[in-house]
C-alpha positions in Angstrom: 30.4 -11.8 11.6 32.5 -8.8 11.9 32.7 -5.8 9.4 36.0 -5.9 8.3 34.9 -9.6 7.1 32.1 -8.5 5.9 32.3 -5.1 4.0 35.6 -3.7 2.8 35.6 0.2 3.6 37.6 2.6 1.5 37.9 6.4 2.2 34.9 8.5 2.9 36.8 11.6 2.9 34.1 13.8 0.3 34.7 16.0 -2.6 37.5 14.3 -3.6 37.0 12.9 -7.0 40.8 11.5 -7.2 40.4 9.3 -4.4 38.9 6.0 -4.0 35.3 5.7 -3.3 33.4 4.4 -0.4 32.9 0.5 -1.2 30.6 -1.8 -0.2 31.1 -5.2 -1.4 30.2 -8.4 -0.1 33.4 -10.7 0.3 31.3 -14.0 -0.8 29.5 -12.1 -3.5 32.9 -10.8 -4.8 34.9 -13.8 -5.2 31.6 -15.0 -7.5 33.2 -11.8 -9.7 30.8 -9.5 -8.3 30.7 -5.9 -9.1 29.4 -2.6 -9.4 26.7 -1.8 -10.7 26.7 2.2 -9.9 29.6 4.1 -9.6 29.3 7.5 -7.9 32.1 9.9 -8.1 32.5 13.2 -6.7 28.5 13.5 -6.9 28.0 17.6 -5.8 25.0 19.9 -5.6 24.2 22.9 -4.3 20.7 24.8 -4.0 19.5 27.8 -6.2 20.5 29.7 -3.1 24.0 28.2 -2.5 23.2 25.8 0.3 25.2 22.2 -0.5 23.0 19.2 -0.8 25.4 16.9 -1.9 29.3 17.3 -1.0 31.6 15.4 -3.4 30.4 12.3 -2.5 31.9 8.7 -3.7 30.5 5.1 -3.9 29.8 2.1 -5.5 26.5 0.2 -5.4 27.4 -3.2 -5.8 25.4 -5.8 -8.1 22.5 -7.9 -6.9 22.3 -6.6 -3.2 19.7 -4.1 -1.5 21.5 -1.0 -0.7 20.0 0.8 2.4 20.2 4.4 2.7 19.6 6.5 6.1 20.4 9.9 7.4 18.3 13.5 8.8 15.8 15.0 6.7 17.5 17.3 4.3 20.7 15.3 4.1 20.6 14.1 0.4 19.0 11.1 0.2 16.3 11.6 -2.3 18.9 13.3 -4.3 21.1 10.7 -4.4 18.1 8.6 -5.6 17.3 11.5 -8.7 20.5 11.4 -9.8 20.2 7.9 -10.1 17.7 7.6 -12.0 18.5 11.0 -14.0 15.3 12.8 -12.3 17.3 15.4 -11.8 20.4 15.3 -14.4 24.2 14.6 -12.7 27.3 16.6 -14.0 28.9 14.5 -17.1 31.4 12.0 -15.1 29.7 11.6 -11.8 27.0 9.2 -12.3 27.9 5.6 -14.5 26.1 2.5 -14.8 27.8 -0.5 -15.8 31.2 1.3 -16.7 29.0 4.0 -18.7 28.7 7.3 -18.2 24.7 7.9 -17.5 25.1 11.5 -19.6 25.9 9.5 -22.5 22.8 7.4 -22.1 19.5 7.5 -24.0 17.5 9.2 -20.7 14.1 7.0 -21.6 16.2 3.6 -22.4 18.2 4.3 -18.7 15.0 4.7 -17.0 13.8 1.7 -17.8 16.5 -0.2 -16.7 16.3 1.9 -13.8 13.4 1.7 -12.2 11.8 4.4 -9.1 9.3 3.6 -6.7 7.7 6.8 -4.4 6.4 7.2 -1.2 3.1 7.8 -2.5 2.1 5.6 -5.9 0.7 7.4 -8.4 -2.0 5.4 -11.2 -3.4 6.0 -14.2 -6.7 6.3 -15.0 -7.8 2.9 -16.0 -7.5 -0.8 -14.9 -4.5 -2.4 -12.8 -4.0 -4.2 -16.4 -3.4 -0.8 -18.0 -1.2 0.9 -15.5 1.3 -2.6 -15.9 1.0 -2.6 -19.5 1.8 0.8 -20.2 5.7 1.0 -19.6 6.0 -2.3 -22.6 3.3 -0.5 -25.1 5.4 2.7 -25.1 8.3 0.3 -26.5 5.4 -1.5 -28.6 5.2 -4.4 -26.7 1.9 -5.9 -25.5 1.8 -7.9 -22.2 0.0 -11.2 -22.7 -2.5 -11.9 -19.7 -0.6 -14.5 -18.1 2.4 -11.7 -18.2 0.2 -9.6 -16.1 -0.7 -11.9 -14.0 3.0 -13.3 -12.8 3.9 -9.2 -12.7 0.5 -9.2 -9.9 2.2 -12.4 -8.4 5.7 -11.1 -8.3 3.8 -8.1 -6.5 2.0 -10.1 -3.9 -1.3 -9.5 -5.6 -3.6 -12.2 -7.0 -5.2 -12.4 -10.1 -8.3 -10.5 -8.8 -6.8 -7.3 -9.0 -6.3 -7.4 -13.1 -9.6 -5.6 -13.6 -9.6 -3.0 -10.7 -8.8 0.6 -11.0 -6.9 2.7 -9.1 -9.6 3.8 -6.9 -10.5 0.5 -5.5 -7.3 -0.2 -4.1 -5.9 0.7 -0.6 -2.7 2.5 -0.7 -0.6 -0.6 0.3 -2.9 -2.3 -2.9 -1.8 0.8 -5.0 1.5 0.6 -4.3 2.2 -3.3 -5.1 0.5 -2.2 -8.4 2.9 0.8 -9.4 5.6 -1.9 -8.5 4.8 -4.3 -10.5 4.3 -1.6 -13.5 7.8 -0.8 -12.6 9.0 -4.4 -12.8 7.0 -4.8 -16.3 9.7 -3.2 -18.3 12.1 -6.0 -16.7 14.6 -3.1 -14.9 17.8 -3.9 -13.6 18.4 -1.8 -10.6 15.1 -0.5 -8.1 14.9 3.1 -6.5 12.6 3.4 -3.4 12.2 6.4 -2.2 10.7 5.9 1.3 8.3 3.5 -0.3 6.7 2.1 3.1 6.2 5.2 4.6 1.9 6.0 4.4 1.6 2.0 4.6 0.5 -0.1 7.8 3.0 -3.0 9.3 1.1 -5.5 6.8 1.6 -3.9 3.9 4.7 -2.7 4.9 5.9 -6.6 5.2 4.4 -7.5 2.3 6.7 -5.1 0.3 9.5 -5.7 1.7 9.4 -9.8 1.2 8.9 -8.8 -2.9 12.1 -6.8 -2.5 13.8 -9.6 -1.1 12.5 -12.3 -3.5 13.1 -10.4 -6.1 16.7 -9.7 -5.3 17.0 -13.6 -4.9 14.9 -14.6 -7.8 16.0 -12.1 -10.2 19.4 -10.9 -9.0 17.7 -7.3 -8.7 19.9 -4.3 -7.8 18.2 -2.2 -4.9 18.8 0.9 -3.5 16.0 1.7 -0.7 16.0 5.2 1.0 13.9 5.2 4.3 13.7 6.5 7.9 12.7 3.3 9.6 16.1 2.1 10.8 14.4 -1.3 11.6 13.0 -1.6 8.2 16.7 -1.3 6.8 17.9 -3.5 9.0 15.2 -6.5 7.9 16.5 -6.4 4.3 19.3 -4.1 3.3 22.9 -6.0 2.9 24.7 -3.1 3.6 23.7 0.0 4.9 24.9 4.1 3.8 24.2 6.8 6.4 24.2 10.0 5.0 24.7 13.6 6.9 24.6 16.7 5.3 25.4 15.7 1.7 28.2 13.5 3.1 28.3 9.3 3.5 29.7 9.5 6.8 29.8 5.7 7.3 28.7 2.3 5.8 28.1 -0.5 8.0 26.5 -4.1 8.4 23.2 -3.6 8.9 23.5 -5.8 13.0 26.3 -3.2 13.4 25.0 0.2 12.7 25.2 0.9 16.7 29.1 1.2 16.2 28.5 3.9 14.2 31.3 6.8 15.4 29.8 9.7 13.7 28.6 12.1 16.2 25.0 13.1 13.7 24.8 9.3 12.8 25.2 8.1 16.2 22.2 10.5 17.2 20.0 9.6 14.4 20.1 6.0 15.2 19.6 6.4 19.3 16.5 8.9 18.0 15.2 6.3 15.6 15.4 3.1 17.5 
């Protein structure tokens, strides 16, 4: 299937906040009335020392699809991701979920329904049990054990590992436990911020089938940042390469060799 029948493609032209954004929308999923979860409008940052980090950029994230999101080192990624999640707080009328502005948001309350996973998990003290309960206590909710245990199962780890600590686990172990602690307080949209990276190819795997069931189980939102073009092209829908705080194309993830940017096309001939 070609891209034009695909993906619909509007403007990438960056820092302007008057034009339309960058869209990627899947044509089935929108005559079902999809739509956006994230909106992203003329999203700009520069560095303490004046270097730009993100230029003016523009898109939507579309509901109920994993987002992929490649580029250099240094070209915004991450930043994107912070913004996102509000780890680092957007300008008032750049950043809205579901039609709201995320300024106007209760910062706890958005984080929750906006979940972040990083490349290297980091537990609490305490049982595998504690570290998933935590995120519902602090809302005064206490997780039954059969809650705990489908939260292990939705991770790809068996019951087994509800009295383990954190230092008993491998890292691919530790990270299926800080996801399903992120999954316990039920978000609606995932950040991953190179999430595979320190794992091996089985653990690796066994992530990325929870992204994708959870997607098709749960109608999860996912926006996945990584370096492993290969990776992005197992489960991502629709894929954003990013170049010097600019979104410099979005493609099908089988197409990203027609990419015509001169840095994407040499990114993706490096990485393959």
């Amino acid at each position: 299937m070609s891209l034009t029948s695909l993906y619909q493609a509007v403007d990438i032209s960056p820092g302007n906040g008057n034009q339309e954004p960058l869209l990627a929308v899947n044509v089935e999923a929108a005559k079902d009335g999809a739509e956006a979860k994230f909106r992203i409008r003329n999203l700009t940052k520069v560095s303490d020392a004046g270097v730009p980090i993100l230029n003016g950029i523009n898109m939507d994230i579309p509901k109920g699809m994993i987002v992929g999101i490649i580029g250099p080192s240094g070209s915004g990624k991450s930043t994107v991701l912070r913004a996102l999640n509000r780890l680092w707080e957007p300008p008032s009328g750049t950043v809205f979920l579901d039609g709201h502005d995320v300024k106007d948001l209760d910062v706890l309350g958005h984080r929750r329904k906006v979940g972040m996973l990083f490349q290297l998990p980091a537990l609490f003290d305490g049982t595998v049990a504690d570290n998933i309960r935590y995120g519902p206590q602090l809302k005064g909710k206490k997780l039954t054990d059969d809650e705990v245990y489908k939260l292990l199962s939705l991770a790809d780890l068996d019951s087994s590992f509800y009295k383990k600590t954190s230092n008993e686990l491998s890292v691919g172990q530790a990270q299926r436990v800080a996801l399903a602690r992120t999954l316990a307080n039920e978000p609606e949209v995932l950040l991953l911020d190179e999430p595979t990276s320190a794992l091996d190819p089985i653990s690796t795997q066994n992530i990325e089938d929870v992204l994708v069931k959870l997607k098709k189980q749960r109608g999860l939102t996912v926006v996945i940042v990584s370096h492993s073009i290969k990776q992005i092209q197992r489960i991502a829908d629709v894929v954003c390469l990013l170049v010097n705080g600019e979104i410099v194309e979005v493609l099908n993830p089988d197409d990203l060799s027609e990419a015509k940017h001169p840095m994407a096309q040499r990114f993706l001939e490096l990485g393959s």
